[in-house]
C-alpha positions in Angstrom: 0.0 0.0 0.0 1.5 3.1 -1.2 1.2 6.9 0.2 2.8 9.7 -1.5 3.2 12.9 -1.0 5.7 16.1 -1.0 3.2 18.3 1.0 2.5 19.0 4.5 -1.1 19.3 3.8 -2.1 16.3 1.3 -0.7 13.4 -0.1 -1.7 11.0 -2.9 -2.6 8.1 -2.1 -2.7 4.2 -3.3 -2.5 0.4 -2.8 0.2 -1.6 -4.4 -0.9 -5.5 -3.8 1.6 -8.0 -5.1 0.1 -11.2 -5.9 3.3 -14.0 -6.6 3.6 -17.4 -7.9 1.3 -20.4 -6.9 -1.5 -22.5 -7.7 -4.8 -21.0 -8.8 -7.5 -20.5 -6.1 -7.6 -19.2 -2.5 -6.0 -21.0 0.4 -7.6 -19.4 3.7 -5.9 -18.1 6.4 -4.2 -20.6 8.9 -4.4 -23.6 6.5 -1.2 -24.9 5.7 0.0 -24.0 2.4 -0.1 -26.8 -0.2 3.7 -27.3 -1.9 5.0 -25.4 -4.1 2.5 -22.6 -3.3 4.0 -19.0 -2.6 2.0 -16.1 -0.5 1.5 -13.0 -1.9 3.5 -10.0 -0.4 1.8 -7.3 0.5 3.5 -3.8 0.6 2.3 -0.9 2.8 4.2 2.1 1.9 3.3 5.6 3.4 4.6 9.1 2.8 4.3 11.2 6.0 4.4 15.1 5.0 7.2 17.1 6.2 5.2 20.0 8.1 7.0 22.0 5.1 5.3 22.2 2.0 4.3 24.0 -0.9 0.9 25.9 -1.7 0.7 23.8 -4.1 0.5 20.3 -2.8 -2.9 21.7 -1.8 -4.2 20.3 -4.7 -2.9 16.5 -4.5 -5.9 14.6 -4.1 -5.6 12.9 -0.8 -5.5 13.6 2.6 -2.4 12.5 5.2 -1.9 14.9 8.0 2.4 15.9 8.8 1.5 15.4 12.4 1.1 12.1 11.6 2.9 9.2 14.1 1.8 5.8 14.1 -1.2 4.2 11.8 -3.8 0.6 12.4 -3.5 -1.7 9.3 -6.3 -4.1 9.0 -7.2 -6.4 6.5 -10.1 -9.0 6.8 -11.2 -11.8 4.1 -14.5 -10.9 2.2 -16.5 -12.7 2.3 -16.5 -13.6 6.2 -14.9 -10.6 7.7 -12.0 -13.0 9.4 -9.1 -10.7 10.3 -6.1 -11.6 8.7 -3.9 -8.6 9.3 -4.0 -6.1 12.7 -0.6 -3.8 12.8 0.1 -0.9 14.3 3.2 0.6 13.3 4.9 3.8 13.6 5.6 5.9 11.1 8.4 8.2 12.5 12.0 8.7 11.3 13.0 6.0 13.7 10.9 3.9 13.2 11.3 0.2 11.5 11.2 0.5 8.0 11.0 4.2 7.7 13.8 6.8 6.4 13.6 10.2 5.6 13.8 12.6 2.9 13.4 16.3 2.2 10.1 16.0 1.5 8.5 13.3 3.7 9.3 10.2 6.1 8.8 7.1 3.7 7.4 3.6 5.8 7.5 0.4 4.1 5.4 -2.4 5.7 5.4 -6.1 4.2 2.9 -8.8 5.0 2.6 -11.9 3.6 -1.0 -12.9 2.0 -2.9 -15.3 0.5 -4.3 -14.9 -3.2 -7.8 -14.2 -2.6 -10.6 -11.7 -1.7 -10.3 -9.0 1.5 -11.6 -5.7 2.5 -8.7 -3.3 4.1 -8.7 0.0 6.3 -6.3 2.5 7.5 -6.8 4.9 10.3 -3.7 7.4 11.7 -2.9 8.9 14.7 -0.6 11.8 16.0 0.7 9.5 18.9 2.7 6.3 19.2 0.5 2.8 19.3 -2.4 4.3 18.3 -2.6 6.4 21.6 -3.8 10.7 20.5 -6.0 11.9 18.1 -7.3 9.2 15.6 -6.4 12.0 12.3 -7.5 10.3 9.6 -9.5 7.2 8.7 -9.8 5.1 5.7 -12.9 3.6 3.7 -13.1 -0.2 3.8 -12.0 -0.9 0.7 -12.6 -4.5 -1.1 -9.9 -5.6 -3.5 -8.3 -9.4 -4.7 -4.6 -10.5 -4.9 -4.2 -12.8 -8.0 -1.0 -14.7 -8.9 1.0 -13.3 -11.0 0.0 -10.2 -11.7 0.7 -6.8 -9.5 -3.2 -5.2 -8.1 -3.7 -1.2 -7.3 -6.4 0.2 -5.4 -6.9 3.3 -4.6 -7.6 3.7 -0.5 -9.1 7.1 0.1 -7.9 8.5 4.4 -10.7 10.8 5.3 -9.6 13.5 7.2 -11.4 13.8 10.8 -12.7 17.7 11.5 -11.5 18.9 14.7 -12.4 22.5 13.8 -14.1 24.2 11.0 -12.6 27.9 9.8 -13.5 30.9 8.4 -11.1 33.3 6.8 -10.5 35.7 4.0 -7.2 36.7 2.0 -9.9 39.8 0.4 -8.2 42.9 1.4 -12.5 43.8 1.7 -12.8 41.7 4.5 -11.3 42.3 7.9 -12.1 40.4 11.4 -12.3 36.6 12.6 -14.3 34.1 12.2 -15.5 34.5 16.0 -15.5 37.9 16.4 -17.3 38.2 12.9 -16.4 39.8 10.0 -17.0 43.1 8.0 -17.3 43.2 4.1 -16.3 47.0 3.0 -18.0 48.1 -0.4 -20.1 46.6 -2.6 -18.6 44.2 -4.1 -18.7 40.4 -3.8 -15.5 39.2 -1.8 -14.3 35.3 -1.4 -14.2 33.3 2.0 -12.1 30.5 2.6 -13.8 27.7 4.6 -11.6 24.7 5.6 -11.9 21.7 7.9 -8.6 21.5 10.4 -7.6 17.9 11.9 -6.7 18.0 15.6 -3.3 19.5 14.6 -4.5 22.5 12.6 -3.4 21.2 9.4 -5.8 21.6 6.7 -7.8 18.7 5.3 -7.3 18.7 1.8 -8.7 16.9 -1.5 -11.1 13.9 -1.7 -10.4 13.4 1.7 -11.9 16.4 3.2 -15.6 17.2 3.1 -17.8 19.4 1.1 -19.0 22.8 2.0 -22.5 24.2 2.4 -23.1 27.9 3.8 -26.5 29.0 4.8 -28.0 31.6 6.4 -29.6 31.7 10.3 -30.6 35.1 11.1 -30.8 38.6 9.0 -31.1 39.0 5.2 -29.8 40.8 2.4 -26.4 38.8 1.7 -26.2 36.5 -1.7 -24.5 33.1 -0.7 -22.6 31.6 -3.5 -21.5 28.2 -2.6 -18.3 25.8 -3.1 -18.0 24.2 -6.2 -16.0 21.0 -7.4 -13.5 23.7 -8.9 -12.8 26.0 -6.1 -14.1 23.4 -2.9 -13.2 25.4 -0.7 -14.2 29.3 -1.3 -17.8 30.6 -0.3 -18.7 33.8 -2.3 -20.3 36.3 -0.6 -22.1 39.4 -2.3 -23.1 42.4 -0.1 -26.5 43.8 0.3 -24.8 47.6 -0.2 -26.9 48.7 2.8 -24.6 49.9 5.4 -24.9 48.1 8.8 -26.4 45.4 7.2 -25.6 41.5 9.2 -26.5 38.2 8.9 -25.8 34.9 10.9 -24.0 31.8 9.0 -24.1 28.0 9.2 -20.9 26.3 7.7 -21.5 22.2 7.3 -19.1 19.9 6.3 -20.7 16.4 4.3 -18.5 13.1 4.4 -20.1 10.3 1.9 -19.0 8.1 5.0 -19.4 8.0 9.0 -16.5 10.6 9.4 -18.9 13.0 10.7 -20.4 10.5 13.7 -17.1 9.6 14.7 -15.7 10.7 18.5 -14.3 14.3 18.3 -15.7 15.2 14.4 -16.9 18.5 13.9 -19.0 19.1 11.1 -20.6 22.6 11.7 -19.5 26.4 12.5 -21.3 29.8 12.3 -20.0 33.0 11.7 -21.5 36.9 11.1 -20.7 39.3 8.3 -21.5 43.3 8.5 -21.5 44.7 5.3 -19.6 48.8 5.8 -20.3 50.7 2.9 -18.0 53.7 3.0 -19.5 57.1 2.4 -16.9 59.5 0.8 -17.2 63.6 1.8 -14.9 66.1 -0.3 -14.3 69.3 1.1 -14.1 71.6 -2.1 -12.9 74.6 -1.6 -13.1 76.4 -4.7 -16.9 76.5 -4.9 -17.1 76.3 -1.3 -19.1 73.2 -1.0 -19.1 69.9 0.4 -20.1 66.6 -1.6 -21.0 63.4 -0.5 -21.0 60.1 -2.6 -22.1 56.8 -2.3 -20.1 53.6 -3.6 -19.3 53.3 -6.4 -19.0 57.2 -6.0 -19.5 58.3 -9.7 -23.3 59.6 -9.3 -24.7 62.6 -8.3 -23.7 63.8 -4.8 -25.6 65.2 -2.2 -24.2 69.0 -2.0 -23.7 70.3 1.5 -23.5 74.5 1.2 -25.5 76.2 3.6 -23.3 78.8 4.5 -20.0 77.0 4.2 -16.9 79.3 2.9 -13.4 78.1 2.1 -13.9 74.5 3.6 -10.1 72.9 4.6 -10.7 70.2 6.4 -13.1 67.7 7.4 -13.7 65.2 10.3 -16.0 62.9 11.7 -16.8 62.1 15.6 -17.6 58.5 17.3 -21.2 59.0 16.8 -21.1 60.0 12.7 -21.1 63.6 13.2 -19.4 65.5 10.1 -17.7 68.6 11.1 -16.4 71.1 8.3 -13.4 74.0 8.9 -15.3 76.9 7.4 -11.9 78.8 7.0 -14.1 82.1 5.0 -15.9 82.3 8.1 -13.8 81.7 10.9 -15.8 78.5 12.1 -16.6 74.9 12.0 -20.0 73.5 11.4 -21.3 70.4 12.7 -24.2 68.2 10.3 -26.0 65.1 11.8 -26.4 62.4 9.8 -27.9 62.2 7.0 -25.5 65.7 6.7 -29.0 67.6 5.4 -30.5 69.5 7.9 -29.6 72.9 9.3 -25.4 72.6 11.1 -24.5 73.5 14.7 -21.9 76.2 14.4 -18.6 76.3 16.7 -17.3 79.4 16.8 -15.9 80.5 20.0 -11.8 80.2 19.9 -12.2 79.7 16.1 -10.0 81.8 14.0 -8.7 80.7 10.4 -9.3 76.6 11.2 -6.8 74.5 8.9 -7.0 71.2 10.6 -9.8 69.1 12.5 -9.6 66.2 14.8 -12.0 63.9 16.8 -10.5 61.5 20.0 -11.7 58.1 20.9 -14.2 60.3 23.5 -15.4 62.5 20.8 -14.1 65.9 22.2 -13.3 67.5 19.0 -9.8 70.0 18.2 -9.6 72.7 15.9 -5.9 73.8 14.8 -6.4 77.2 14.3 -3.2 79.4 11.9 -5.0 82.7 12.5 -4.6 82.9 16.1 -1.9 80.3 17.1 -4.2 78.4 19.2 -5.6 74.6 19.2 -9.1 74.7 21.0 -11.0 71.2 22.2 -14.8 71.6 22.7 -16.3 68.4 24.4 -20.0 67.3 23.1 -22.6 68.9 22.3 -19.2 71.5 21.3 -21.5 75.0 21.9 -19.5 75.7 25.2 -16.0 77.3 25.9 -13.5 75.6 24.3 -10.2 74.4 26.1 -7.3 76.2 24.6 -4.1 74.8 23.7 -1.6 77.7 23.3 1.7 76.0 23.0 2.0 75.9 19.4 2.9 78.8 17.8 1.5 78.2 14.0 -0.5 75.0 14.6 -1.3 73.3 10.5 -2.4 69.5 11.5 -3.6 67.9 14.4 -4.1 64.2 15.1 -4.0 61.7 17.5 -2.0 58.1 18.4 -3.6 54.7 19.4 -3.1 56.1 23.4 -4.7 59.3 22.7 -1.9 61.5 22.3 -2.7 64.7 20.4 0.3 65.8 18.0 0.2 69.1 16.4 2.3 70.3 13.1 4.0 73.2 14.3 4.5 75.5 11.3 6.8 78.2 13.2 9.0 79.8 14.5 12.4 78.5 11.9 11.7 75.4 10.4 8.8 74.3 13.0 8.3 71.4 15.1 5.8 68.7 16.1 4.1 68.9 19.4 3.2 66.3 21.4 0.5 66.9 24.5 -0.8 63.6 26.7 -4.2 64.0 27.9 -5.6 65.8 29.2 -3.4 68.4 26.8 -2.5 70.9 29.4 0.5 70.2 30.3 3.8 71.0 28.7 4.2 69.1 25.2 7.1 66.8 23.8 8.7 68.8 21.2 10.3 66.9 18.0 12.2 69.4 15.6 15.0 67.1 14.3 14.7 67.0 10.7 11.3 68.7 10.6 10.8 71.4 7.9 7.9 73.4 7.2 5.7 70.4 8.6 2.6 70.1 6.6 0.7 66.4 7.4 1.1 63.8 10.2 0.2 60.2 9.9 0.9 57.5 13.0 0.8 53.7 12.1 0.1 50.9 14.2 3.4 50.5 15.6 2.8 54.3 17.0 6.0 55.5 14.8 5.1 58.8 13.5 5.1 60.4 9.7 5.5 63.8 9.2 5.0 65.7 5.7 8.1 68.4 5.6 6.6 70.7 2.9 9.9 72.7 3.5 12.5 70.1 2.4 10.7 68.0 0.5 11.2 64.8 3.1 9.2 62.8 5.3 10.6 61.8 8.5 10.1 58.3 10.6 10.0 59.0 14.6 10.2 55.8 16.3 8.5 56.6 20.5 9.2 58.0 22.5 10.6 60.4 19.0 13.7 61.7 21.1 16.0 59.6 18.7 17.1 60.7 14.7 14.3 60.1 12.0 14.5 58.0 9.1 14.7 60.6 6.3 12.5 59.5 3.3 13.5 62.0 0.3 13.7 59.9 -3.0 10.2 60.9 -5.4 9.2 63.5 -2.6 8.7 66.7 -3.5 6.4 69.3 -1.7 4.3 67.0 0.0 1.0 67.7 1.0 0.1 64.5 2.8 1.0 61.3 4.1 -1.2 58.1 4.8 -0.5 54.6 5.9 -2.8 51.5 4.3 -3.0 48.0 6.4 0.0 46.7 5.4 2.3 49.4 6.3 2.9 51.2 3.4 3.0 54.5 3.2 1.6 56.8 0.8 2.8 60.2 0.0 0.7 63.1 -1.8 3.4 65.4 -4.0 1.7 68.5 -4.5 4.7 70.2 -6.5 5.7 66.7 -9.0 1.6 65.7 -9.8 2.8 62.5 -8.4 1.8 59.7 -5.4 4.5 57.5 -3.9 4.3 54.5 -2.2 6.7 53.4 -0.5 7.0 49.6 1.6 8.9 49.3 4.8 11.8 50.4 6.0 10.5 52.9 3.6 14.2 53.6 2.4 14.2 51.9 -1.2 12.3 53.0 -4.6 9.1 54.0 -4.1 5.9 52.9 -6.9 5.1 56.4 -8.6 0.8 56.9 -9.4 0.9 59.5 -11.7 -2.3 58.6 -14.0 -5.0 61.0 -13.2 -3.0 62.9 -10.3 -2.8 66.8 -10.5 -1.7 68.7 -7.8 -2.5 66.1 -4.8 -3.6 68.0 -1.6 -5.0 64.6 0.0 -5.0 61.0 0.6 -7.1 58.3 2.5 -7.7 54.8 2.0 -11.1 53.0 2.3 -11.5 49.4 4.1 -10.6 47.7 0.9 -7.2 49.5 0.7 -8.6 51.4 -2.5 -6.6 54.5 -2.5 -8.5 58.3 -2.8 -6.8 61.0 -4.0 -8.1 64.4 -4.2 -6.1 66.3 -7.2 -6.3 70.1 -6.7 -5.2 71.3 -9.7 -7.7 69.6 -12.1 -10.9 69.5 -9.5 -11.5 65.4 -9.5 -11.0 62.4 -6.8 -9.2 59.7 -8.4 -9.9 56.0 -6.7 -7.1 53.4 -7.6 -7.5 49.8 -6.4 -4.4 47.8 -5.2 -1.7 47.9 -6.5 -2.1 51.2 -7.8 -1.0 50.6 -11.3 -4.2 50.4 -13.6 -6.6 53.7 -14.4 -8.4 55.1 -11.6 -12.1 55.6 -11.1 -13.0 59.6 -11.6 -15.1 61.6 -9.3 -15.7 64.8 -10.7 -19.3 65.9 -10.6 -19.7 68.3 -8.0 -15.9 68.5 -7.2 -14.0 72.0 -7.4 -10.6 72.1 -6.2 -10.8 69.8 -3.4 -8.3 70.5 -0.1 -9.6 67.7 1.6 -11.4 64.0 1.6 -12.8 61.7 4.1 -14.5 58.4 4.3 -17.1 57.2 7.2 -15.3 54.4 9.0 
């Protein structure tokens, strides 16, 4: 019996029954053998998986787990069911018979056997003599050694389901299978469902199950299901509504008993929110505000009543969109759906150029006219706390811990300010290498990106940002912004070269230039998907460019006049 395999996840396997020499007929087991006649020798050869393989020994079809130590042989006659053969043996480099190569350990077993009819099964385990977790078990299979002649037969090893999982390689698609997932967008996105044996490894080809997803609560989400050409990917497409959730069933069908066995799991659930990203552009050169829906290429809804200049957008916890009227001195705040009549925040407010919300909602205005950043707590109409250290505050935004950081723009070259709540106290100042700081961005590491519209640089600050930057100079020049997507990357917007640079960590190499479509970029955000929004100043259009960044963008341009700013709900 032969197993093959050069994966950690699968392996092909067989039966190689040599039938030698003899008389004609069956002689049963434990009769004496009649002169002359020879036994047929059985061989048992299995192919344990290093727990090193390649992605694609996912398509071999058959199932034999790396963790796998010891396996049951047993072979009865048929008819009668009489055992003729019961072995354990181990299946480990040290093991009789076995040896090892790069790819897998390789066991030979020999047994002698009469020509005639039997019925064989194999089971594994992931301990010596049969002891642990029973990993795999095989079909009875029937099957006849004549003389002379050399029989295969193929022996399917079902793989046992310890766990069933959930995941998605879709950049759409964040979360876990138990604390449930969220689809960004509209579009349909893949999810990978996949039975795991009591060692985690994957169960793979004809001996793993089939799929069915269904749904157990909410509506709205189209379920397409496994086929026999991609067994393991459940399509889902989005209702488009945002909020929308739904409830899943994932069951796994063996055409055998594998499911009633001791420890088989057949079924999961999981949840999926659909998020569908609205997307606001401030525009200051008709002094409006636009809001789009996916796929953002319609007609907008036009906010206008009484806004003036608009610079900057932000939202708080609750969905509140709050605008920096810089031609009035103010910033209004719209409710969701945005249409009704703003709250206006004036007190403190002189010439805002930058907004930010905290993970309590208090919002901060950095205001250039008067050197001051202000924070007004909900509902924002009372007397702002004012933050005076900054001399010509341009940005302001905030860490995972709640620091605020504000882009200093003077005196010299300027500065960065830090403040730890609750922002009165006296700030962390970072100057080395900053120069004319226009943007800030933090990733998740908390190292800190700043946009030196005076160099043409961005710098790296690793906390506590005491220590020399990493200077990032090569394809910047005049940058407006800076923006990180989930991978780390870092995104650069270079107002005075029509140009976007991404650059991967350390950040230090060649950077990929988007230049299609890009005029004058004064910002940069990325939606849940990691699709990339530009908004180019010069020629009054946000340009959308999916990962990698490399084909034509999508176009927004209705409505859109010379827009300083863009944001997206979360």
């Amino acid at each position: 019996m032969r197993f093959a395999s050069s994966s950690s996840r699968a392996v092909v396997v067989a039966v190689l029954l040599a039938g030698c020499g003899g008389r004609g007929g069956a002689v049963p087991s434990g009769e004496a053998q009649p002169a002359g006649h020879a036994r047929g020798a059985v061989r048992f050869t299995i192919a344990i998986p290093k727990a090193t393989g390649t992605a694609s020994a996912r398509r071999m079809p058959r199932y034999l787990s790396p963790a796998t130590v010891s396996a049951t042989v047993n072979v009865v006659t048929d008819p009668g069911g009489t055992s003729v053969v019961s072995e354990t043996v181990g299946l480990t480099t040290t093991s009789t018979g076995c040896s090892s190569t790069l790819a897998s350990t390789l066991c030979t077993l020999t047994l002698p056997l009469d020509p005639g009819s039997y019925s064989a099964s194999i089971s594994t385990y992931d301990g010596a003599n049969a002891t642990g977790n029973e990993l795999s078990a095989g079909q009875l299979v029937d099957f006849t050694i004549a003389q002379g002649q050399t029989n295969t037969v193929a022996l399917v090893l079902s793989g046992i389901p310890a766990a069933l999982h959930v995941g998605s390689g879709a950049l759409a698609v964040h979360g876990t299978q138990s604390a449930g997932f969220r689809l960004y967008g509209i579009t349909a996105r893949p999810l990978l469902v996949e039975a795991l044996d009591a060692d985690g490894n994957v169960i793979v080809g004809p001996g793993s199950p089939t799929f069915t997803v269904a749904s157990l609560s909410g509506s709205g989400f189209t379920i397409a299901n496994p086929t026999t050409t991609s067994p393991n990917t459940v399509t889902l497409t989005p209702p488009g509504t945002n909020g929308s959730s739904e409830v899943f069933s994932l069951t796994a069908a063996y055409g055998d008993s594998t499911c009633s066995l001791s420890g088989a799991v057949c079924s999961a659930t999981f949840s999926v929110e659909n998020d569908v990203q609205t997307l606001f552009v401030a525009n200051q050169g008709v002094s409006t505000v636009t809001e789009y829906a996916p796929p953002y290429t319609g007609t907008p809804t036009t906010t206008s009543s009484g806004v003036d200049l608009p610079d900057a957008l932000a939202l708080n916890g609750a969905g509140d969109l709050f605008i920096a009227d810089v031609g009035n001195s103010r910033v209004t705040e719209y409710a969701s759906p945005y249409t009704g009549t703003p709250t206006t925040i004036s007190s403190g407010v002189v010439g805002p150029q930058s907004l930010a919300s905290n993970a309590a909602g208090d919002l901060f205005v950095a205001n250039g006219s008067n050197n001051t950043v202000t924070e007004y707590t909900p509902p924002y109409t009372g007397t702002p706390t004012t933050i005076s250290a900054s001399v010509e505050p341009f940005a302001v935004t905030f860490d995972g811990s709640g620091d605020l950081f504000v882009a200093d723009l003077g005196p010299g070259n300027g500065s960065v300010a830090e403040y730890a709540p609750p922002y009165t106290g006296t700030p962390t100042t970072i100057s080395n290498g900053v120069n004319g700081p226009f943007a800030l961005a933090l990733d998740t590491a908390g190292d800190l990106f700043v946009a030196n519209n005076g160099n043409n640089t961005v710098t790296e600050y690793a906390p506590p940002y005491s220590g020399s930057p990493t200077t990032i100079s090569n394809g910047v020049n005049t940058p407006y912004a800076v923006t990180l997507d989930g991978t780390g990357d870092l995104f650069v917007a270079n107002y005075g070269r029509n140009t976007v640079t991404e650059y991967a960590p350390p950040y230090t190499g060649s950077p990929t230039t988007i230049s299609t479509g890009v005029n004058t970029p004064a910002a940069l955000i990325l939606d849940g998907a990691d699709d990339l929004f530009v908004a180019n100043y010069g020629n009054s259009t946000v340009t959308e460019y999916a990962p990698p960044y490399t084909g034509a963008p999508t176009i927004v341009s209705t409505g859109v006049g010379n827009p300083l700013a863009v944001l997206l709900t979360p």
